[in-house]
C-alpha positions as CSV (number, residue, x, y, z in Angstrom):
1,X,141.0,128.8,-66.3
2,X,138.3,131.6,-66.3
3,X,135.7,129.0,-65.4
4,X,137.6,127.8,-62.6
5,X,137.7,131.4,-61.0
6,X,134.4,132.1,-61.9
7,X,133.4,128.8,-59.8
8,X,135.7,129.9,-57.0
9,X,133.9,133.4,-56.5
10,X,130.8,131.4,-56.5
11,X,131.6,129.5,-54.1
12,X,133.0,132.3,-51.6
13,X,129.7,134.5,-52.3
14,X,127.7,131.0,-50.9
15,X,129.7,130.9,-48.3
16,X,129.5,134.5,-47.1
17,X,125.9,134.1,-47.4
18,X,126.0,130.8,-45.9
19,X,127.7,132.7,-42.8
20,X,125.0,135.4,-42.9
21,X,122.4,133.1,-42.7
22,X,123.4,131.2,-40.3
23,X,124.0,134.4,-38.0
24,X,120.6,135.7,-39.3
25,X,119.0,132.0,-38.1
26,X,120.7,132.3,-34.6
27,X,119.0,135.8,-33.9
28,X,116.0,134.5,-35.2
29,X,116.0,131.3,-32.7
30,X,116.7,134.0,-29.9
31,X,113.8,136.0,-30.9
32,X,111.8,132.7,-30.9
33,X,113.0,132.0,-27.3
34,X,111.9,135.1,-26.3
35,X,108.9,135.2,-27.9
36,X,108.0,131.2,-26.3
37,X,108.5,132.5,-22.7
38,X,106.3,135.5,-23.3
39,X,103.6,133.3,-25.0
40,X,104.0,131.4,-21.7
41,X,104.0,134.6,-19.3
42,X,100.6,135.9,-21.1
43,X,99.0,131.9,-21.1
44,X,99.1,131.8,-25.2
45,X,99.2,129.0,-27.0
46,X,102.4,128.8,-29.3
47,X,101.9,127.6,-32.8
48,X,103.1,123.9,-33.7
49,X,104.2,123.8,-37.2
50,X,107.8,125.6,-37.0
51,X,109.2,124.7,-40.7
52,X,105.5,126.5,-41.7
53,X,106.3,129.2,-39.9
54,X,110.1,129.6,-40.6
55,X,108.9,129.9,-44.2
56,X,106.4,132.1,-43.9
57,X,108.3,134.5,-42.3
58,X,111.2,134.1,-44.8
59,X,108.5,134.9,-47.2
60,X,107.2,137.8,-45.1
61,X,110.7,139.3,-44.9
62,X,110.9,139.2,-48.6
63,X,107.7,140.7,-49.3
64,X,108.6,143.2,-46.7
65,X,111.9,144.1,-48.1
66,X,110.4,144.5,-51.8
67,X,107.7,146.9,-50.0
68,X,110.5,149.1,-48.0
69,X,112.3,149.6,-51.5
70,X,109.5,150.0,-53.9
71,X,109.4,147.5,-56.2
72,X,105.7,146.5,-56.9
73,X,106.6,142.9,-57.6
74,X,105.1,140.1,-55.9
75,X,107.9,137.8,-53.7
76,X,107.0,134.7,-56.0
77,X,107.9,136.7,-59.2
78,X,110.7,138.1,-57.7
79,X,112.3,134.8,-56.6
80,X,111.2,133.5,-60.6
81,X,113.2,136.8,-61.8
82,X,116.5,135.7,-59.8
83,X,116.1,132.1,-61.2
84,X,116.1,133.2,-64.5
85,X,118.9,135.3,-64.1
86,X,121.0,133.0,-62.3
87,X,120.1,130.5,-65.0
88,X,120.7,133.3,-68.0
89,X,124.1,134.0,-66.7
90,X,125.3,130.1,-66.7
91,X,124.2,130.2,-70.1
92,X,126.3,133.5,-71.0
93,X,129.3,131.7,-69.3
94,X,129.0,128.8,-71.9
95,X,128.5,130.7,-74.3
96,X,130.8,134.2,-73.9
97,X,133.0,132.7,-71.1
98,X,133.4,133.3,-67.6
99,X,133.8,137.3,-67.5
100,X,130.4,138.2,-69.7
101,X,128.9,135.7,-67.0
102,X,130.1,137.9,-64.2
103,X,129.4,141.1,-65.6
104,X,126.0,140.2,-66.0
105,X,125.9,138.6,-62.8
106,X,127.4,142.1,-61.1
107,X,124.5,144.1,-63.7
108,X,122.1,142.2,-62.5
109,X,123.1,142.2,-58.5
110,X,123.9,146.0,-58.5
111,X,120.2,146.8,-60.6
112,X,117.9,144.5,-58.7
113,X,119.2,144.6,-54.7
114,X,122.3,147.2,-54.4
115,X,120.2,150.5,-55.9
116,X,117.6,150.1,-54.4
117,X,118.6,149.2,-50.8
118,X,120.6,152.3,-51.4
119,X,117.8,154.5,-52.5
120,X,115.8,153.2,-49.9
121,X,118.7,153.8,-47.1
122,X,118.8,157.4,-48.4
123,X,115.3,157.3,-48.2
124,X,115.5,156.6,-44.4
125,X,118.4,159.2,-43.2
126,X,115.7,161.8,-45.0
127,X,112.7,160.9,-42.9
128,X,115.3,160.4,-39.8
129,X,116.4,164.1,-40.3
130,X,112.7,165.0,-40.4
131,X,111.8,163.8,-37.2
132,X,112.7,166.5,-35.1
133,X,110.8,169.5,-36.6
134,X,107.8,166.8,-36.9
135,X,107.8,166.1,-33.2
136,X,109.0,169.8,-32.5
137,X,105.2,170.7,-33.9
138,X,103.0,168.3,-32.0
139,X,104.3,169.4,-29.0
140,X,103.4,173.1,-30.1
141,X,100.2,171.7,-30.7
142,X,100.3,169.5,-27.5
143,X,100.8,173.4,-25.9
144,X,97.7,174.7,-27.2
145,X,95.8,172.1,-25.6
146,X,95.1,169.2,-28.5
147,X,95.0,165.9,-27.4
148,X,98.2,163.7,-29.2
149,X,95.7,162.3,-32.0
150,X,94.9,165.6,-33.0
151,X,98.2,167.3,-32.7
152,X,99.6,164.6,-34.8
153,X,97.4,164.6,-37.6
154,X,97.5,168.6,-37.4
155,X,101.3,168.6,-37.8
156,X,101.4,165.8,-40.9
157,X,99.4,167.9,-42.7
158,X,102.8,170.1,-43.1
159,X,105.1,167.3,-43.9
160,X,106.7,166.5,-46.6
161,X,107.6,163.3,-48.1
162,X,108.9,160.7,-47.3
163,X,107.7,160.6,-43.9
164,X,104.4,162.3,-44.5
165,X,103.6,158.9,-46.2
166,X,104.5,157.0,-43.4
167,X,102.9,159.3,-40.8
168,X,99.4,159.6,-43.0
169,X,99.4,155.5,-43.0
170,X,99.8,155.2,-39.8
171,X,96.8,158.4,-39.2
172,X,94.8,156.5,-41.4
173,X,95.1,152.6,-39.0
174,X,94.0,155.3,-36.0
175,X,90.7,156.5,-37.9
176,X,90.3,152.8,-38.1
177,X,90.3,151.8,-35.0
178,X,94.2,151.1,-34.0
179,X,96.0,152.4,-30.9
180,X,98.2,155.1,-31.9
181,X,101.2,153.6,-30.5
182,X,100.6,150.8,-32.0
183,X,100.3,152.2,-35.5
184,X,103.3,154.3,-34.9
185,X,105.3,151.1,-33.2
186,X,104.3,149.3,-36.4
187,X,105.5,151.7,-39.1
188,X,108.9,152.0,-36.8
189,X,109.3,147.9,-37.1
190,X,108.4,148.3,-41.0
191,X,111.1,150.9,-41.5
192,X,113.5,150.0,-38.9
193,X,113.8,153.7,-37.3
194,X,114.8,153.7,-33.7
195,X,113.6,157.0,-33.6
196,X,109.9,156.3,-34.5
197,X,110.1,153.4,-32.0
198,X,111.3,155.9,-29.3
199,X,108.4,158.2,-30.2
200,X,105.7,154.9,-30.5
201,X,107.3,154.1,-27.0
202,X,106.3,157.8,-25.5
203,X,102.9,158.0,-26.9
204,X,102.8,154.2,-25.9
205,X,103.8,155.4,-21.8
206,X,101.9,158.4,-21.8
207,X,98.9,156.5,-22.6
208,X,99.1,153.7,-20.2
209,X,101.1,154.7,-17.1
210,X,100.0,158.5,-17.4
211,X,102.6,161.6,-17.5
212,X,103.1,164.3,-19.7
213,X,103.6,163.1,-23.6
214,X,104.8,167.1,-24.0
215,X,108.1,166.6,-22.0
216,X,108.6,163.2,-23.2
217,X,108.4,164.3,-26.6
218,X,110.9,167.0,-25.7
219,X,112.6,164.7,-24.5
220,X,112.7,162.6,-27.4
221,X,113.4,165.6,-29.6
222,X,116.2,166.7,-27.7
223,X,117.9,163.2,-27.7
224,X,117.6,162.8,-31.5
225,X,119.1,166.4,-32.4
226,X,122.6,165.1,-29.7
227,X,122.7,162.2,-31.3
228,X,122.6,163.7,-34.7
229,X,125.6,166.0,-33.4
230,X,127.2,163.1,-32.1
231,X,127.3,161.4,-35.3
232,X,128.5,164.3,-37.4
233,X,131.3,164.9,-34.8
234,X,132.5,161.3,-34.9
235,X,132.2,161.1,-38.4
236,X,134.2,164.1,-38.8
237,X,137.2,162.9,-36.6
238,X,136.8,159.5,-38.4
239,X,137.1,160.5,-42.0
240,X,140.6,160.1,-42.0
241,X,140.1,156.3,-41.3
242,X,137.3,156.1,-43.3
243,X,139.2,156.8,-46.7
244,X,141.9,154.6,-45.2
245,X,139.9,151.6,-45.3
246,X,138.5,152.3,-48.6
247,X,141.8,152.6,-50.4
248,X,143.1,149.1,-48.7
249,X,140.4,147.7,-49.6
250,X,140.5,149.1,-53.1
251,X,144.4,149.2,-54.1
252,X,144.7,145.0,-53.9
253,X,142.2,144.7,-56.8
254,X,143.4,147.8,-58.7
255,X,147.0,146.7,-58.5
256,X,145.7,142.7,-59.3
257,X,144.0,144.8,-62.3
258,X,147.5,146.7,-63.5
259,X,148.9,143.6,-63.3
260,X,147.2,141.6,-65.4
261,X,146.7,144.0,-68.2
262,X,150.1,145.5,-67.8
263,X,151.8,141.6,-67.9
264,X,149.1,139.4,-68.4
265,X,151.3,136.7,-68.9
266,X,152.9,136.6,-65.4
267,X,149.3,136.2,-64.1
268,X,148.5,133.3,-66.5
269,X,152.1,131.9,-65.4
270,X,151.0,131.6,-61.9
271,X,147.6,130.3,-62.5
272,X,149.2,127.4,-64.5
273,X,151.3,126.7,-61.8
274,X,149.8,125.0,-58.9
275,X,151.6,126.4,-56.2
276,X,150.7,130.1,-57.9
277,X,147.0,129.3,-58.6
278,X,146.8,128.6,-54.7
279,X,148.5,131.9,-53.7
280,X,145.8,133.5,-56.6
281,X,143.0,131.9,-54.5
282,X,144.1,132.5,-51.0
283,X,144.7,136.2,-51.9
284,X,141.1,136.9,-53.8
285,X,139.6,135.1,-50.9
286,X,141.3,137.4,-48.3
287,X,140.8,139.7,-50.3
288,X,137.0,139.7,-50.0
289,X,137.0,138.7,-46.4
290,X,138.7,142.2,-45.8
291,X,136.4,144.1,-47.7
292,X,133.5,142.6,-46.2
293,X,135.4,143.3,-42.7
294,X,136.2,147.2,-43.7
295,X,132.9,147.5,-44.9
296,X,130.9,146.6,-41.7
297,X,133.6,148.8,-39.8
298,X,132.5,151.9,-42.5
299,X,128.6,151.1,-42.0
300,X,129.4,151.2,-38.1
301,X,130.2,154.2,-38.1
């Protein structure tokens, strides 16, 4: 009976990630689209071997993700590592049965992908809140008349991490030769910060088409700090709903929980029955659909 559930989750965590995948693989073939009539536009050559590059950027993203979240582990070990554990917990499910397999399954998901995208994510929201004062000072600098290279590197030298590791890498690509933009535009595509591409995308303008980089960086700042407003405000007035959604989402499973080890033997009556062990499955599977559904609605906000 355990192993039977066990197998059921399985197979509704592969198919969420089938999902995701195939989403991920449709914005991808957009992106390649896009990137083929630009190629086309500029008279490049596209490359030929698509599966070659499919998996090389697969592989990129990986090592890319293990980079953003600090774990100095190359992607071929890492994929090794999450055999092994896959393989470890089909082994603890012979062995122990079906819950030691998921709790080590859950100990080894939440230690190896859930902290530290978390960590990382906090990581972000700190160097996105220390945006503003960093941009605030190059345009101080910008006022006593420094030229952007200079203003930048002046004003780095007072940050503090994380994003004084992120500006100094991207100083460091200048003194060797790379566009500022350009080093900035990078760092913003490693991290995924809108607001570092906003601030590539000044330097970027005020380099090629000419203007002011002092009021676009103004600009800039002044946009970030009403956003920021904007988001506390609407996550004020939405806290309500917030908590809402987590307790549906959480009082199914608890109740579920009560259940079983209030009356276990009313749950083991309807998973003997066939009719029961549907309702079982139908409900868990609902059950995750609407979490994954509240969840994405939380993270929207």
């Amino acid at each position: 009976m355990v192993a039977s559930l066990v197998l059921f989750f399985i197979a509704l965590v592969l198919m969420l990630a089938a999902v995701l995948s195939m989403m991920r693989a449709r914005r991808l073939e957009q992106i390649a689209k896009v990137t083929q009539r630009l190629e086309a536009v500029a008279f490049l050559t596209p490359q030929d071997d698509v599966l070659q590059i499919r998996q090389t950027e697969a592989m990129a993203e990986l090592t890319r993700w293990l980079s953003r979240v600090g774990l100095q582990i190359q992607p071929g070990a890492a994929i090794t590592l999450m055999a092994l554990a896959i393989a470890s917990g089909l082994g603890i499910l012979k062995i122990w049965g079906g819950i030691a397999a998921l709790i080590w399954w859950a100990t080894i998901g939440t230690i190896s992908i859930v902290v530290p995208q978390v960590r990382y994510r906090q990581k972000v929201n700190k160097m996105i809140s220390q945006i503003p004062l960093f941009v605030d000072q190059v345009v101080r600098s910008l006022a006593t008349g420094r030229n952007v290279e200079g203003a930048i590197k002046i004003a780095a030298e007072d940050l503090q991490e994380p994003l004084r590791e992120v500006i100094m890498r991207a100083q460091k690509n200048v003194d060797l030769g790379t566009d500022l933009g350009d080093a900035l535009r990078d760092a913003a595509n490693f991290h995924d910060i809108k607001e570092l591409h906003m601030l590539a995308l000044a330097i970027h303008t005020s380099r090629v088409y000419g203007g002011s980089p002092r009021d676009m960086l103004e600009s800039i700042v002044n946009l970030i700090r009403q956003r920021e407003q904007m988001q506390r405000e609407l996550r004020a007035m939405t806290g309500e709903t917030r908590v809402s959604a987590m307790v549906l989402g959480g009082m199914p499973t608890a109740m579920a929980l009560y259940m079983g080890w209030v009356n276990p033997t009313y749950i083991a009556g309807m998973w003997n029955d066939e009719s029961g062990r549907m309702i079982l499955l139908t409900a868990g599977g609902m059950q995750i659909a609407g979490a994954v559904v509240l969840w994405r609605m939380i993270k929207s906000i």
